[in-house]
N, C-alpha and C positions, 0 to 999 in steps of 0.2 A: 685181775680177778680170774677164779677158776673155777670152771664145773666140776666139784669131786666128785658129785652122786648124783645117779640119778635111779632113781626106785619107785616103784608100782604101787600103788594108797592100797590100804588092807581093806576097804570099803568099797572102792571104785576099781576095778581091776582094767578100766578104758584109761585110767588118766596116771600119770605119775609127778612126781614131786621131785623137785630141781633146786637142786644145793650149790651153791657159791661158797668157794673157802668155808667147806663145812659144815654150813649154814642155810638151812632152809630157805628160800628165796621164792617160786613159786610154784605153781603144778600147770602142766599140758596136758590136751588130752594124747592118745595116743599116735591119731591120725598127723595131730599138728607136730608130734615129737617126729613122727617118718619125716615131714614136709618140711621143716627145719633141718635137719638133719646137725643139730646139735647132738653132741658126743661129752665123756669123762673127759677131763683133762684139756679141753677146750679151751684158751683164753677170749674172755669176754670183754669189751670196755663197758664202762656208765650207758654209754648210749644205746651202745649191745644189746645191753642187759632191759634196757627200757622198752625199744622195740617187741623184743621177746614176751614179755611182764602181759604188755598190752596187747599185743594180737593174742596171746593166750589169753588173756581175759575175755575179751571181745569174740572169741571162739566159743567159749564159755556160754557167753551169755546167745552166741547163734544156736547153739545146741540144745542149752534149757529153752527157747524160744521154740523151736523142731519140736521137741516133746510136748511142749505146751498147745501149741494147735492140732499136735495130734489128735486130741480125744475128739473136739469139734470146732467147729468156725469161730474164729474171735475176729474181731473189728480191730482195726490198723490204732484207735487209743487203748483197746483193750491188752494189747501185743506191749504198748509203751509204757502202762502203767506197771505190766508185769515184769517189764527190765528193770526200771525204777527202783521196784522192791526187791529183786535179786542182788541189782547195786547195793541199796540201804543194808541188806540182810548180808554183804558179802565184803567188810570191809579191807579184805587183800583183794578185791576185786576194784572197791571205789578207789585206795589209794593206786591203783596200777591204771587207771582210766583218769584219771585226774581230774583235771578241767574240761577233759572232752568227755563229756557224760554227755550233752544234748549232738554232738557230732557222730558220737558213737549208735545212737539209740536210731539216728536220723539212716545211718549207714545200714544197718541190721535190718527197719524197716523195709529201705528199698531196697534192698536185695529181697525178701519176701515177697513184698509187693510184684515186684520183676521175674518171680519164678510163681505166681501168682497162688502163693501160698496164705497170703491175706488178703482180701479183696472183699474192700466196706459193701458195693453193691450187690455179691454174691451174699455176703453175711448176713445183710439187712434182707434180702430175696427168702434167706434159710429162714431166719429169728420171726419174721414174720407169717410163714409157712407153717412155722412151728407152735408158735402163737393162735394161729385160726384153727388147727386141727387138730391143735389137745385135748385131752381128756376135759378140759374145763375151758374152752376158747375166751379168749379176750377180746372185747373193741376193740379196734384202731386206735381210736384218741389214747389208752392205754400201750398200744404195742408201740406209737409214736414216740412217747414218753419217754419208752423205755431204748429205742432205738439211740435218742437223743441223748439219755444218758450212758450208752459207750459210744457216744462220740463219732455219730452218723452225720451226715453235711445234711441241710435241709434239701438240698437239692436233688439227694438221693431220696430222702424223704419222700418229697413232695410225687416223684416218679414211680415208686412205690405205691401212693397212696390213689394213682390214677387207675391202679388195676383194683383198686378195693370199690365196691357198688353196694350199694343199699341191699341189696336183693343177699349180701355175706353177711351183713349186719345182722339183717333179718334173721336167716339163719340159725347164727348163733345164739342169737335173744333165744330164737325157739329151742333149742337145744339144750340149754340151760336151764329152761323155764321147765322143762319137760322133769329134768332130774329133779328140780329142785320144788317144785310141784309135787312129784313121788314122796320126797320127804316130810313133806310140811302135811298130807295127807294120813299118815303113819303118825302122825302127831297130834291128829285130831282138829285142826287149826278153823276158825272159822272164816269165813269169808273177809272181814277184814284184817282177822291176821294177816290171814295168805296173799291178801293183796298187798298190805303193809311190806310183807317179809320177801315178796316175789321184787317190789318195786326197789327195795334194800339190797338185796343183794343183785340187781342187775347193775343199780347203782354202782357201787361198789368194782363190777367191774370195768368201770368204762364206758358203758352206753351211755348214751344221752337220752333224756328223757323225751324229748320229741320220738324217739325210737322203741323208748320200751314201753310208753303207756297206750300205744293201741294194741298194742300184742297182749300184753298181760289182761287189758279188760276184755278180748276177743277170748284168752283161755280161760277169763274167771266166769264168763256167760258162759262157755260149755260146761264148766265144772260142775258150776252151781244152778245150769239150766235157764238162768237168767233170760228171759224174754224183752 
């Protein structure tokens, strides 16, 4: 077998497209086409040609990986879910990766991991951070939740959860109750609306109610003057 072409994607001006006897076979990006130093006219064998197929894939999939944590922090299943679907979404990519779909994904990880470009504890540190100082703060039993579902260890969890104290909780409840008191006010709301609708939506986000029912009846006696 032969390399007769190799040519630049009209789309991707980083990657090119690599023809065998004529025939479209795969694409590189560019960096990997210097590193190989594959050439026109080149003969390949089967096995050659496999080697190639799949480190170019598996480059591929490091590179949309790169772009992918650029924006912000993702957690080491959030990183594995997204190869997954680039694999499902890219079937000259699944059939050039074959049977090593889980050796490949494993490999991409730690390399990340190792240049500490994913790291669950730093992640869970951010999501949690991000989580208490929003515009609209959440529980913990809530941010746990949610930690849980990309695929946080409990143990990281449970570490995290040692710098969380009653006195953040607090906080938040009041923080919340403050806006959301403003609004229910604007709406004319009687007293036990607003007790109703303060207790609803604390709910809602995750407090527990051993935590939001002194707070809310300590603001409904200011509000309402309550003695």
């Amino acid at each position: 077998m032969t390399i007769t072409r190799i040519s630049k994607q009209k789309k991707r001006s980083d990657r090119y497209n690599v023809y065998i006897d004529e025939l479209y076979s795969f694409s590189i990006s560019a960096n990997d086409l210097l590193k190989s130093k594959i050439s026109v006219r080149e003969e390949v064998s089967i096995e050659e040609l496999e080697i190639y197929k799949r480190q170019a894939s598996k480059n591929y999939l490091l590179d949309a990986c790169l772009n992918y944590i650029s924006s912000r922090p993702h957690s080491s299943n959030e990183v594995s879910q997204y190869i997954k679907k680039k694999i499902f979404l890219k079937p000259e990519i699944k059939e050039h990766i074959g049977e090593n779909q889980k050796e490949v994904i494993s490999e991409i990880l730690h390399y990340l991991q190792q240049k500490n470009y994913v790291n669950d504890l730093e992640f869970a540190t951010w999501l949690t951070s991000q989580r208490n100082n929003g515009r609209s703060p959440k529980s913990f039993s809530h941010i746990k939740a949610e930690l849980k579902s990309k695929g946080i260890s409990s143990e990281i969890i449970e570490g995290i959860s040692k710098d969380i104290n009653i006195t953040d909780e607090s906080a938040k409840i009041q923080s919340l109750l403050g806006k959301k008191l403003q609004q229910l006010k604007n709406r004319n709301k009687n007293i036990h609306e607003t007790r109703k609708a303060l207790y609803t939506h604390l709910l809602q986000k995750g407090f527990s109610w051993e935590d939001i029912q002194p707070i809310v009846d300590t603001y409904i006696e200011h509000q309402y003057n309550i003695d």
